[in-house]
mmCIF file of the N, C-alpha and C atoms, coordinates in Angstrom:
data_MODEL
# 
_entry.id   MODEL 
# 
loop_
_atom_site.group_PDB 
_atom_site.id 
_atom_site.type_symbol 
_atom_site.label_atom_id 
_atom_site.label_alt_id 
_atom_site.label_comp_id 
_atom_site.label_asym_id 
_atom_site.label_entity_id 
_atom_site.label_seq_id 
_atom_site.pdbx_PDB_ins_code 
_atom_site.Cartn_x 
_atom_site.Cartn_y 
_atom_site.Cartn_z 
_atom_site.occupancy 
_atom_site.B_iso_or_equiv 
_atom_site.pdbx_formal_charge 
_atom_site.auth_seq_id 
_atom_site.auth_comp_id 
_atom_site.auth_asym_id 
_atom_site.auth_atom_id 
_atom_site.pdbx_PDB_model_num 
ATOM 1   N N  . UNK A 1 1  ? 21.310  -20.033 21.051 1.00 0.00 ? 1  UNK A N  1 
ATOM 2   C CA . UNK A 1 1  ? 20.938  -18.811 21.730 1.00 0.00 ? 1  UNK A CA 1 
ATOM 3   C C  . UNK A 1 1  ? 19.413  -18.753 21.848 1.00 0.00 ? 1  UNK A C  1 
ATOM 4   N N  . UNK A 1 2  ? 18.848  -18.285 23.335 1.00 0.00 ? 2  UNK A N  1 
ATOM 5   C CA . UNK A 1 2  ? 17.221  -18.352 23.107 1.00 0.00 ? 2  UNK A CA 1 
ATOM 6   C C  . UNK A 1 2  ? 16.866  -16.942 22.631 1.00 0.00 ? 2  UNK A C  1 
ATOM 7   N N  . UNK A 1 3  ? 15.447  -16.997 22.158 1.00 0.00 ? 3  UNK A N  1 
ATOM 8   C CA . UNK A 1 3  ? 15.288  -15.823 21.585 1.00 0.00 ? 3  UNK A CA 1 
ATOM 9   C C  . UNK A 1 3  ? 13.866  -15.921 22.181 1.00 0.00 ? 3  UNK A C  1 
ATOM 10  N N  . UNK A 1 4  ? 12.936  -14.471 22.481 1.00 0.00 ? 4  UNK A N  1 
ATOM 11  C CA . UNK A 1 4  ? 12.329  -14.345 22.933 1.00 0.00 ? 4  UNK A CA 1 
ATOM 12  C C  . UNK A 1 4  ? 11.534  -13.013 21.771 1.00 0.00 ? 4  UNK A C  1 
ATOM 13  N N  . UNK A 1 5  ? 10.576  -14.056 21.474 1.00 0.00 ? 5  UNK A N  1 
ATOM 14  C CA . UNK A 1 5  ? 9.942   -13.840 20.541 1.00 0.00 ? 5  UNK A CA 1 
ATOM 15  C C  . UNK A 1 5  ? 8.667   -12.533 21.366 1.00 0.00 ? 5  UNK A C  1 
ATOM 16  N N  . UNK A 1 6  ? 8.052   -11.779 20.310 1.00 0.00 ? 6  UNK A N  1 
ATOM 17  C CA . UNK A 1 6  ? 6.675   -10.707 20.594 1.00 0.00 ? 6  UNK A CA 1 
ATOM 18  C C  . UNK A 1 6  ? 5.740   -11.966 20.366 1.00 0.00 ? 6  UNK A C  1 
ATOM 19  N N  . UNK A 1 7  ? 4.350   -11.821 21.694 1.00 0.00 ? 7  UNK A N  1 
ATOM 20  C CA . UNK A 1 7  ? 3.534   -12.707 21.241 1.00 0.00 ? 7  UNK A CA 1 
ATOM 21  C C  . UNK A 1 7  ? 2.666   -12.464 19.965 1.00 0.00 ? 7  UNK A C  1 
ATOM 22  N N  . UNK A 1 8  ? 2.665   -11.230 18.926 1.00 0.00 ? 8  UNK A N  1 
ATOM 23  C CA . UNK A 1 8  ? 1.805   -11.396 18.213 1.00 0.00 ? 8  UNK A CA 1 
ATOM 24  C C  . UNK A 1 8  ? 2.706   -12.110 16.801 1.00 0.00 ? 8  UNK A C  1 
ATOM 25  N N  . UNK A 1 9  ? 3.866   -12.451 17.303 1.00 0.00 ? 9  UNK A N  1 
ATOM 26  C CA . UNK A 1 9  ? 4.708   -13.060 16.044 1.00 0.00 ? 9  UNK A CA 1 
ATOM 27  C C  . UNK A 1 9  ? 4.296   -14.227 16.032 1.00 0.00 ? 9  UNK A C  1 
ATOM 28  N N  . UNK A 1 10 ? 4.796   -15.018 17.095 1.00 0.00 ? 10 UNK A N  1 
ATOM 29  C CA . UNK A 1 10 ? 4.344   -16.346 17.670 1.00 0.00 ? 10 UNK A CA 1 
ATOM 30  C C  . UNK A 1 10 ? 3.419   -16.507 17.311 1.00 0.00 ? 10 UNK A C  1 
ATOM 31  N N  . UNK A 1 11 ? 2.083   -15.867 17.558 1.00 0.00 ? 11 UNK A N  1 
ATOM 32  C CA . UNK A 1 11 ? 1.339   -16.352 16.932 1.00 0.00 ? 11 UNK A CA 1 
ATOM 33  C C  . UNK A 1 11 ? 0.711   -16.177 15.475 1.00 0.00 ? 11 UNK A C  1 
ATOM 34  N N  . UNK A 1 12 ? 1.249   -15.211 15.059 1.00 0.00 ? 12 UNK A N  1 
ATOM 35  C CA . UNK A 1 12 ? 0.906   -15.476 13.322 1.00 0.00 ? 12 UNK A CA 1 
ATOM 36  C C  . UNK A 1 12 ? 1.579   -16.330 13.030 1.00 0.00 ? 12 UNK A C  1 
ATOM 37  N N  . UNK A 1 13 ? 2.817   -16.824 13.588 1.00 0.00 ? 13 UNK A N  1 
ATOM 38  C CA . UNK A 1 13 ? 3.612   -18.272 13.021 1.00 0.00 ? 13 UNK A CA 1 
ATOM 39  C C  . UNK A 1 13 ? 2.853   -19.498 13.262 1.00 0.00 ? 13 UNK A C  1 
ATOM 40  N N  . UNK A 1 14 ? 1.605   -19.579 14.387 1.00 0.00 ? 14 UNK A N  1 
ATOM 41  C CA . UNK A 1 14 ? 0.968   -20.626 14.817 1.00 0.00 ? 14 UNK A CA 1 
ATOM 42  C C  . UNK A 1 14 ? -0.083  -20.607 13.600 1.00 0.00 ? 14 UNK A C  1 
ATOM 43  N N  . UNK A 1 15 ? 0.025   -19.156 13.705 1.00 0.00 ? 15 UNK A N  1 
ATOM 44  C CA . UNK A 1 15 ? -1.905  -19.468 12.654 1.00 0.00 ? 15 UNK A CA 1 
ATOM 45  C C  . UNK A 1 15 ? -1.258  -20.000 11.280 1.00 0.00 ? 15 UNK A C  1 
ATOM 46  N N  . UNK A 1 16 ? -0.180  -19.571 10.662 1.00 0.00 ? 16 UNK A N  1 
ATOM 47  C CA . UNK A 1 16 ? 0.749   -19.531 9.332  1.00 0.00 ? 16 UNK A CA 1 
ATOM 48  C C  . UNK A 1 16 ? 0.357   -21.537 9.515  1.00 0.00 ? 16 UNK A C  1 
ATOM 49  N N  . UNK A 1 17 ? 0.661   -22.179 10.258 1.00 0.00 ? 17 UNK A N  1 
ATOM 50  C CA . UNK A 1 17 ? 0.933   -23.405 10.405 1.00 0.00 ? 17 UNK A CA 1 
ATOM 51  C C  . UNK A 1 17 ? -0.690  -24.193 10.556 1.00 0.00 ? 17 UNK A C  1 
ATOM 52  N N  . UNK A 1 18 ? -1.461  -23.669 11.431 1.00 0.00 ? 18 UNK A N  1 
ATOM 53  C CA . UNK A 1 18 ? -2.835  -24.018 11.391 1.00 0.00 ? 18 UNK A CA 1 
ATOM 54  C C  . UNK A 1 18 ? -3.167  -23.851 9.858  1.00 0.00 ? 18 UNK A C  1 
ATOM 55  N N  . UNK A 1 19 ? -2.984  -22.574 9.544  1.00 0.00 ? 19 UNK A N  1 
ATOM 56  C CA . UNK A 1 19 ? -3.831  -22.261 8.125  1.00 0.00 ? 19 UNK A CA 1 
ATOM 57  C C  . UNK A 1 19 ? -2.930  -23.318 6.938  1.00 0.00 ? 19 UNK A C  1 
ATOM 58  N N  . UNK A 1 20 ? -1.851  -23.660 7.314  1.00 0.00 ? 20 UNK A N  1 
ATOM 59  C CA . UNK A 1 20 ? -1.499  -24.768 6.225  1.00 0.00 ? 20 UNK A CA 1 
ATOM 60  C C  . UNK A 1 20 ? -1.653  -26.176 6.713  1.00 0.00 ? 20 UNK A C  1 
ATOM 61  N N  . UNK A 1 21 ? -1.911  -26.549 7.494  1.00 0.00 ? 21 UNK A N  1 
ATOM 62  C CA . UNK A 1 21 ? -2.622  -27.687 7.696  1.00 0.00 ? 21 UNK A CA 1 
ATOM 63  C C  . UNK A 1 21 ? -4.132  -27.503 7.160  1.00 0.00 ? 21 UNK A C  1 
ATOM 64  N N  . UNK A 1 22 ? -5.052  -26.410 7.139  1.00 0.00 ? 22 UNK A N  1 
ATOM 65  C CA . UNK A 1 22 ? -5.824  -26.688 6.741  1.00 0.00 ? 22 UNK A CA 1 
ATOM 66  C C  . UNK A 1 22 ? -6.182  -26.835 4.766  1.00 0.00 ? 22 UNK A C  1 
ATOM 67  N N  . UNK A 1 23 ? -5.146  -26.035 4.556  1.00 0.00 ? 23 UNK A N  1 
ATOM 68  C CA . UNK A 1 23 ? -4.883  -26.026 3.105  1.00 0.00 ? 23 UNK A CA 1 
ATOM 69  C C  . UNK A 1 23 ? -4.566  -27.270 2.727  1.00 0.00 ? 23 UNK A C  1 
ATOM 70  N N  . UNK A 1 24 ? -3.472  -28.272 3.325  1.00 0.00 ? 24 UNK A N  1 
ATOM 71  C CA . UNK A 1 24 ? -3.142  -29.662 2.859  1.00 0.00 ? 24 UNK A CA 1 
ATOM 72  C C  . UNK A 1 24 ? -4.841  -30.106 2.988  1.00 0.00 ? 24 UNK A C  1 
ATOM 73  N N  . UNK A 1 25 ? -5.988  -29.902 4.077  1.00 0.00 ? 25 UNK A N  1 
ATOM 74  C CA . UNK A 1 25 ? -6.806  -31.010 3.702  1.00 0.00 ? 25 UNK A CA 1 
ATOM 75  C C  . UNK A 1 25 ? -7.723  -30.626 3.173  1.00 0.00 ? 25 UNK A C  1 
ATOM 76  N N  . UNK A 1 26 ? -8.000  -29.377 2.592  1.00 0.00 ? 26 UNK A N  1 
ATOM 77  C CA . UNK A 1 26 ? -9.098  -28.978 2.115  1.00 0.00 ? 26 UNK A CA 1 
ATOM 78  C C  . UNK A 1 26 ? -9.634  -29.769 0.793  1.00 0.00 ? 26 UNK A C  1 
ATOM 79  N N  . UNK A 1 27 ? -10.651 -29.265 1.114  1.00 0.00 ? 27 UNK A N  1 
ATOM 80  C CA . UNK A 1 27 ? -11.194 -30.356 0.008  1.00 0.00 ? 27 UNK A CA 1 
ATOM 81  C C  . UNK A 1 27 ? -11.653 -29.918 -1.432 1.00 0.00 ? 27 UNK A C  1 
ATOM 82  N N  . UNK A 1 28 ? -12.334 -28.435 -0.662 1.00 0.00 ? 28 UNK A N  1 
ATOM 83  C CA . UNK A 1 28 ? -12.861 -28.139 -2.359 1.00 0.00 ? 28 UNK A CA 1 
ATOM 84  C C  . UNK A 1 28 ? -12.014 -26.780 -2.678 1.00 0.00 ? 28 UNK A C  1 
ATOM 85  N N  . UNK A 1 29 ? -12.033 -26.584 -4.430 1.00 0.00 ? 29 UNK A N  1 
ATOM 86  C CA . UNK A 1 29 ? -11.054 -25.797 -4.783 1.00 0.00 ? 29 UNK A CA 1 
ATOM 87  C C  . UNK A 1 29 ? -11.373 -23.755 -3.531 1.00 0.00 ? 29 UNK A C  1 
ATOM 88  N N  . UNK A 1 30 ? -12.433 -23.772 -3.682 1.00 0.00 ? 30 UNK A N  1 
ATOM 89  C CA . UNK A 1 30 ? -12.972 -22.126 -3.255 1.00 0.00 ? 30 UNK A CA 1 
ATOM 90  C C  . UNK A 1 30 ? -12.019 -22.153 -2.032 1.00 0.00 ? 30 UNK A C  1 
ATOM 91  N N  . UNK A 1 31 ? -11.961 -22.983 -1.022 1.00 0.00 ? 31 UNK A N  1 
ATOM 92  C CA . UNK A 1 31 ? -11.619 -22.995 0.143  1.00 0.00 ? 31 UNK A CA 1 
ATOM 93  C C  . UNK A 1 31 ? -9.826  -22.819 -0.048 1.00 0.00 ? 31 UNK A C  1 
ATOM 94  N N  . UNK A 1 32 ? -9.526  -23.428 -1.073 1.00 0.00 ? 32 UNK A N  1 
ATOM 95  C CA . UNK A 1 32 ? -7.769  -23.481 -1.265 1.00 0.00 ? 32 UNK A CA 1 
ATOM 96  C C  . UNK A 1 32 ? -7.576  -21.438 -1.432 1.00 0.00 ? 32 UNK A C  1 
ATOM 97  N N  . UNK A 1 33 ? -8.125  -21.071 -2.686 1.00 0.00 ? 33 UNK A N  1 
ATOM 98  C CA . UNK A 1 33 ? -8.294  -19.665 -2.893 1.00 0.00 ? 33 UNK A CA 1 
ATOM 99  C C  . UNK A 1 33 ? -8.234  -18.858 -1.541 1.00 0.00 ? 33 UNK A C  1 
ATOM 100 N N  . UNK A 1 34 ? -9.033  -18.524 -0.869 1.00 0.00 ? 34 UNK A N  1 
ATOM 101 C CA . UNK A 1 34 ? -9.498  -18.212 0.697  1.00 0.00 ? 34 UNK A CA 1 
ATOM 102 C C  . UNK A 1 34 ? -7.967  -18.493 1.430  1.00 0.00 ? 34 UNK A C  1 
ATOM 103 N N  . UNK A 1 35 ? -7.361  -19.636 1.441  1.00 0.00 ? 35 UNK A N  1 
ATOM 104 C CA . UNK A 1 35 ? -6.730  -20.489 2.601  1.00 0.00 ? 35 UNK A CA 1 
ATOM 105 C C  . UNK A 1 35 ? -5.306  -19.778 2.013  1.00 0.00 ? 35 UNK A C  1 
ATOM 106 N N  . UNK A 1 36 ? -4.979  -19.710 0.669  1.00 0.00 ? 36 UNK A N  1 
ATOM 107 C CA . UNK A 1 36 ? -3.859  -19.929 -0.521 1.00 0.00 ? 36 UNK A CA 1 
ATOM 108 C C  . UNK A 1 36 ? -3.434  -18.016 0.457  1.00 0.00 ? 36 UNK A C  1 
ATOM 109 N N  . UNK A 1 37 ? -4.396  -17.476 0.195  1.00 0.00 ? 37 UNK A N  1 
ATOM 110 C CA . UNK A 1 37 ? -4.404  -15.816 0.558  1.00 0.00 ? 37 UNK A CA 1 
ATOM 111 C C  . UNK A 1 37 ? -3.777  -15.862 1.786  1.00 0.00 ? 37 UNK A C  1 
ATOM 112 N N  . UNK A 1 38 ? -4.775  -16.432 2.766  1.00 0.00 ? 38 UNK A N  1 
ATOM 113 C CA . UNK A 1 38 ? -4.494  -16.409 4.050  1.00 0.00 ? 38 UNK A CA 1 
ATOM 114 C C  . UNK A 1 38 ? -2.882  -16.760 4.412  1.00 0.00 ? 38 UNK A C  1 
ATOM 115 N N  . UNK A 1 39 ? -2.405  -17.923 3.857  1.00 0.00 ? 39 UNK A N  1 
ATOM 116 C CA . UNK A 1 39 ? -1.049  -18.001 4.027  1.00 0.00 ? 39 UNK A CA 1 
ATOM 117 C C  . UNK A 1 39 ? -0.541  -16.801 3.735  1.00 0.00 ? 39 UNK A C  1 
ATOM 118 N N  . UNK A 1 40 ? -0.463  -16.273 2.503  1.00 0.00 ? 40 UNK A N  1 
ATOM 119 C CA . UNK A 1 40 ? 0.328   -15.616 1.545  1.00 0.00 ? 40 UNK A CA 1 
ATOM 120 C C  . UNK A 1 40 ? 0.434   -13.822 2.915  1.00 0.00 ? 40 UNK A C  1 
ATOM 121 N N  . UNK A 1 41 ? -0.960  -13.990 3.116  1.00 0.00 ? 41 UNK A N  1 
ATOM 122 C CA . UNK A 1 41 ? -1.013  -12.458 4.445  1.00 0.00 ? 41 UNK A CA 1 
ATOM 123 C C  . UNK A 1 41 ? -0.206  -12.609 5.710  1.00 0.00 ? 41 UNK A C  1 
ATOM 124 N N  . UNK A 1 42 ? -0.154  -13.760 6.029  1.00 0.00 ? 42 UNK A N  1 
ATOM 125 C CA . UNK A 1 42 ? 0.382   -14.382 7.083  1.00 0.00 ? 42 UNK A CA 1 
ATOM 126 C C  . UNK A 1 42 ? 2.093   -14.368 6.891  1.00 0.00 ? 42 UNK A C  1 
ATOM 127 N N  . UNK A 1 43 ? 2.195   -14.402 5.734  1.00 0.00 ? 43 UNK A N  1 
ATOM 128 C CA . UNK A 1 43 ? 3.891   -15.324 5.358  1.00 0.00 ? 43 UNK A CA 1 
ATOM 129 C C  . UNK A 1 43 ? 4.213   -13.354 5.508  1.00 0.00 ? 43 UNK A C  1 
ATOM 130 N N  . UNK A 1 44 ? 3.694   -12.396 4.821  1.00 0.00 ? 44 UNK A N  1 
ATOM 131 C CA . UNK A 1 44 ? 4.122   -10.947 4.995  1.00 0.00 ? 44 UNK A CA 1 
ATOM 132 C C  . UNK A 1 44 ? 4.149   -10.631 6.297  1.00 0.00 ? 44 UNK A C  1 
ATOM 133 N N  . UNK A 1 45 ? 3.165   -10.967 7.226  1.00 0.00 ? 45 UNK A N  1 
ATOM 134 C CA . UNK A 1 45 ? 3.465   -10.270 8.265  1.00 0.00 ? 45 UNK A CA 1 
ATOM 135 C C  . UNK A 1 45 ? 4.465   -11.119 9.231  1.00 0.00 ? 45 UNK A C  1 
ATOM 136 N N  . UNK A 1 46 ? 4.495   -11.951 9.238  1.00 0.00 ? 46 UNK A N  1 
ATOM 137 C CA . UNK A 1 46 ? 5.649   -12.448 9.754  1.00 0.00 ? 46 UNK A CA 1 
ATOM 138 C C  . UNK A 1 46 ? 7.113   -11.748 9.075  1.00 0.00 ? 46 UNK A C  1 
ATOM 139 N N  . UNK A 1 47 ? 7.417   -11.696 8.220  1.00 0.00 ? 47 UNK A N  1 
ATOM 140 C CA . UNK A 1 47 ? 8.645   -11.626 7.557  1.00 0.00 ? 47 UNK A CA 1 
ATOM 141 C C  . UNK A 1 47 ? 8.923   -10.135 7.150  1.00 0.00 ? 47 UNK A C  1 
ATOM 142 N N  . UNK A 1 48 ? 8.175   -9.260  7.351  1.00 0.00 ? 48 UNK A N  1 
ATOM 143 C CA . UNK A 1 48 ? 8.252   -8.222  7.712  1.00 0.00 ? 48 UNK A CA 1 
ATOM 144 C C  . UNK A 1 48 ? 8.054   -7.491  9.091  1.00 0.00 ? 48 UNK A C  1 
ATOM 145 N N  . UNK A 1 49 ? 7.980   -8.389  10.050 1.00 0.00 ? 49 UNK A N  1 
ATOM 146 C CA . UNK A 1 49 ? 7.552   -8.011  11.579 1.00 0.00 ? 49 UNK A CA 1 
ATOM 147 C C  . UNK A 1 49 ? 8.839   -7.261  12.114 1.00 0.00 ? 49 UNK A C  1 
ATOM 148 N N  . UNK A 1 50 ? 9.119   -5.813  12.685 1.00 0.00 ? 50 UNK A N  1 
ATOM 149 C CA . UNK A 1 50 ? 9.689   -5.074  13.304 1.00 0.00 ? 50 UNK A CA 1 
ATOM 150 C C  . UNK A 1 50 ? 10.957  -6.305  13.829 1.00 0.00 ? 50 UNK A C  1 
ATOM 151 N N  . UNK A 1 51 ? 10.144  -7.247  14.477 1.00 0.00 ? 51 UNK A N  1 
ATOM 152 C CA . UNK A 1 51 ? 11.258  -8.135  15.908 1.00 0.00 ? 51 UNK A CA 1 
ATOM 153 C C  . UNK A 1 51 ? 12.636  -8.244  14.558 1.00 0.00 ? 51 UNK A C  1 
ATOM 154 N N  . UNK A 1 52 ? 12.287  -8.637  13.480 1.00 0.00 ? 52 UNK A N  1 
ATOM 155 C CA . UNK A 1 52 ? 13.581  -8.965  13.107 1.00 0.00 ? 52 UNK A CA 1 
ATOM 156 C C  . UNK A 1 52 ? 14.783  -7.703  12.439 1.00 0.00 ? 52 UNK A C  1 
ATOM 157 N N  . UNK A 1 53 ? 14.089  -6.975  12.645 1.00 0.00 ? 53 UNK A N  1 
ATOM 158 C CA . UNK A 1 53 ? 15.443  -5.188  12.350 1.00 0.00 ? 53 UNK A CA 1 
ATOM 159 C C  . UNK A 1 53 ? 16.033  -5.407  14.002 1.00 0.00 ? 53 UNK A C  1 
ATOM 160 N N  . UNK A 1 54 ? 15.689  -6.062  15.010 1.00 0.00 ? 54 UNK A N  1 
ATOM 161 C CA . UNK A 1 54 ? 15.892  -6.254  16.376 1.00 0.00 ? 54 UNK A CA 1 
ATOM 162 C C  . UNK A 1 54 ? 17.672  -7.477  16.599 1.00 0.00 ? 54 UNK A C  1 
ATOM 163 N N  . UNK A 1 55 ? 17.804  -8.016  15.880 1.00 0.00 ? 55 UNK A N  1 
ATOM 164 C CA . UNK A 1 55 ? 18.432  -8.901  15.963 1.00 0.00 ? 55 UNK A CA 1 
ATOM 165 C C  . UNK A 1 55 ? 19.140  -9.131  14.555 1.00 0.00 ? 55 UNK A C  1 
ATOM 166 N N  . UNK A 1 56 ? 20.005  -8.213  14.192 1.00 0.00 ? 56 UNK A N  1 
ATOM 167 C CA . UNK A 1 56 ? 20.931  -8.243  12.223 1.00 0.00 ? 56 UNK A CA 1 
ATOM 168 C C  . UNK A 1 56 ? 21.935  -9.069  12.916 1.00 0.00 ? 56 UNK A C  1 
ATOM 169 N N  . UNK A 1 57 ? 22.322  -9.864  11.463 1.00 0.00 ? 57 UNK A N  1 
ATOM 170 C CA . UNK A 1 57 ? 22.985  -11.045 11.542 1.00 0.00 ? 57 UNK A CA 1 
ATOM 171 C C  . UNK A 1 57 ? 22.616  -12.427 12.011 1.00 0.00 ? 57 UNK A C  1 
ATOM 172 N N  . UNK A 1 58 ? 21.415  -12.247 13.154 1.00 0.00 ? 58 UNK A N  1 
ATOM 173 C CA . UNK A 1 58 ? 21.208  -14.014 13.721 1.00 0.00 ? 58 UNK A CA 1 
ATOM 174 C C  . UNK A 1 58 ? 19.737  -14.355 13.330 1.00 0.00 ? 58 UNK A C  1 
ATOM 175 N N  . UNK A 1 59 ? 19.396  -13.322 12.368 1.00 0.00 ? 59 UNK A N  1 
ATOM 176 C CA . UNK A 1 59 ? 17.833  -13.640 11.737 1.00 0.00 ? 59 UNK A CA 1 
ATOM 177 C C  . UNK A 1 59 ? 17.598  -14.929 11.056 1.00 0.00 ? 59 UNK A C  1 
ATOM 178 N N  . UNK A 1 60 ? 18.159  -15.584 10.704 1.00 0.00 ? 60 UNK A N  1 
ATOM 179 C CA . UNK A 1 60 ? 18.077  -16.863 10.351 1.00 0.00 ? 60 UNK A CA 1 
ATOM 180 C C  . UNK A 1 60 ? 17.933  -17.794 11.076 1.00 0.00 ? 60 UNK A C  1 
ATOM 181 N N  . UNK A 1 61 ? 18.978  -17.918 12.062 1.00 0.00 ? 61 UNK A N  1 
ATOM 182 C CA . UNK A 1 61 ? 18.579  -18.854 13.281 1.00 0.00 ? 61 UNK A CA 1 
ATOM 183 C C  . UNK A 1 61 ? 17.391  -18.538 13.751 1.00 0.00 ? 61 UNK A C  1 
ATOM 184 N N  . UNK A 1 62 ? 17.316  -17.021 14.398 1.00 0.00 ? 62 UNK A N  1 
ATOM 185 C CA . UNK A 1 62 ? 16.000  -16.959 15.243 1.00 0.00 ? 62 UNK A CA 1 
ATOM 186 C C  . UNK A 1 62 ? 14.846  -17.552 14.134 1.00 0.00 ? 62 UNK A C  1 
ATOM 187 N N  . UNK A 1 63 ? 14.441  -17.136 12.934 1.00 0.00 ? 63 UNK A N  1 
ATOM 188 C CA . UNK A 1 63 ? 13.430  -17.253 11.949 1.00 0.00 ? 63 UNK A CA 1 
ATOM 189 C C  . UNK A 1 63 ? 13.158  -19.071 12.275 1.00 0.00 ? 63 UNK A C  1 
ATOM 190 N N  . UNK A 1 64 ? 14.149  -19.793 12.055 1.00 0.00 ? 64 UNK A N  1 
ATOM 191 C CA . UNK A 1 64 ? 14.179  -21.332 12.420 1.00 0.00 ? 64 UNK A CA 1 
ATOM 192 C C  . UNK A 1 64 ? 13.442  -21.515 13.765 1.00 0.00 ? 64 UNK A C  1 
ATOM 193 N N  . UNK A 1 65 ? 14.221  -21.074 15.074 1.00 0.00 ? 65 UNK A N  1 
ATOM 194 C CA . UNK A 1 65 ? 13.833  -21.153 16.043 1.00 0.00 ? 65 UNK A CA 1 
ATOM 195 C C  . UNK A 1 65 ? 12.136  -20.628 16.217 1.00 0.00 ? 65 UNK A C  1 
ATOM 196 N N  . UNK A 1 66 ? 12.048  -19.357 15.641 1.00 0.00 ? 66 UNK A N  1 
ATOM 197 C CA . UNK A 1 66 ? 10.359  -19.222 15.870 1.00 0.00 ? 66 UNK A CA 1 
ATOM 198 C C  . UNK A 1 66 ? 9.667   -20.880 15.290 1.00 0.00 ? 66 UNK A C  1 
ATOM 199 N N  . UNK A 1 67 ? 10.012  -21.323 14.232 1.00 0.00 ? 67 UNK A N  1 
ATOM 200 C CA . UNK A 1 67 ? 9.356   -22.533 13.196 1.00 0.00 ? 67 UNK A CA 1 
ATOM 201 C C  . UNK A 1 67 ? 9.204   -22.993 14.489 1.00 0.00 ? 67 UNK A C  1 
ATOM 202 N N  . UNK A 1 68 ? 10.246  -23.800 15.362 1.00 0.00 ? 68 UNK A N  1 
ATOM 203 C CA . UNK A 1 68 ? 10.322  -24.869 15.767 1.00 0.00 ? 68 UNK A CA 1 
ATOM 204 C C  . UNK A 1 68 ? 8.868   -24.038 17.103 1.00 0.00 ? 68 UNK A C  1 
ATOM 205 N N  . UNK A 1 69 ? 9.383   -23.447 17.654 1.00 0.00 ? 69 UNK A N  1 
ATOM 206 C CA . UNK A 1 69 ? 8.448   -22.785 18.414 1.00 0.00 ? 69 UNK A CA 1 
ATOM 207 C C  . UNK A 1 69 ? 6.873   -22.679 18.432 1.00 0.00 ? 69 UNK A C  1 
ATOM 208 N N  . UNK A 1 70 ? 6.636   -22.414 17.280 1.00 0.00 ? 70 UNK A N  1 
ATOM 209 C CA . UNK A 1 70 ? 5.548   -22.174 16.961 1.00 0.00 ? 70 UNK A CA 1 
ATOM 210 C C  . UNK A 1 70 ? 4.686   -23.565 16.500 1.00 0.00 ? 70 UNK A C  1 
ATOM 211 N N  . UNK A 1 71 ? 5.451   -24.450 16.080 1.00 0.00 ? 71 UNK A N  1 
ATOM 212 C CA . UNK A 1 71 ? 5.464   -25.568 15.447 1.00 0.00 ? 71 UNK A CA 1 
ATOM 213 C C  . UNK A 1 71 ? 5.100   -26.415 17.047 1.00 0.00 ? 71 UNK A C  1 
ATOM 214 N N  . UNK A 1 72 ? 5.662   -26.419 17.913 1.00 0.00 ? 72 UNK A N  1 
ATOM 215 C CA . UNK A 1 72 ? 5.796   -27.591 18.778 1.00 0.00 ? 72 UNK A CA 1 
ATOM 216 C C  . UNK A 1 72 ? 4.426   -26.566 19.736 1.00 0.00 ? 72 UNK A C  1 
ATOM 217 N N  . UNK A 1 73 ? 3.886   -26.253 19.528 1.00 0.00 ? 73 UNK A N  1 
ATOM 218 C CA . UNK A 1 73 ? 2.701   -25.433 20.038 1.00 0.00 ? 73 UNK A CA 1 
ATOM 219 C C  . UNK A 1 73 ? 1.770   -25.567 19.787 1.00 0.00 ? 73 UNK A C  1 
ATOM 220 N N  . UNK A 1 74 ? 1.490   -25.883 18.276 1.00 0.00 ? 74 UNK A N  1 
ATOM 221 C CA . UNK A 1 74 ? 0.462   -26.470 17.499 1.00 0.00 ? 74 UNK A CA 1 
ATOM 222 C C  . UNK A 1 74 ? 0.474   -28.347 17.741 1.00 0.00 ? 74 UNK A C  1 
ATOM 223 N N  . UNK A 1 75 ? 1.275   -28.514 17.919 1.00 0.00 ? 75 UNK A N  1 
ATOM 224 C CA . UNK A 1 75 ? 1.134   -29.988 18.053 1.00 0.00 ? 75 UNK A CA 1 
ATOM 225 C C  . UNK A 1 75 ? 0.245   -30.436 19.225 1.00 0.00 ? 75 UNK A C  1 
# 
């Protein structure tokens, strides 16, 4: 089923994915702290975002489907 995501979801799922790519390469510890947060703000507002009281029962799939979405965007 397609799902048609709000663009400000989409893209906290893009930044969620930028900001952990940058966490895998960081180098020094201060920057992990900073980066560690940033996920952690990111992972709430996604997963508390309105769109999903929108769609009970297929929140799982869609939640996947944003990944892949958001995921093949960043690439």
């Amino acid at each position: 089923m397609p799902y048609t995501f709000p663009d400000d979801l989409l893209q906290a799922q893009r930044d969620w994915y930028a900001v952990y790519h940058q966490l895998a390469t960081a180098s020094h510890i201060s920057q992990t702290t900073v980066l560690r947060r940033s996920l952690q703000r990111l992972s709430v507002r996604i997963s508390t975002h309105p769109y999903w009281t929108t769609i009970p029962g297929r929140a799982p799939a869609a939640r996947l489907e944003l990944k892949r979405s958001a995921l093949d965007a960043v690439r």
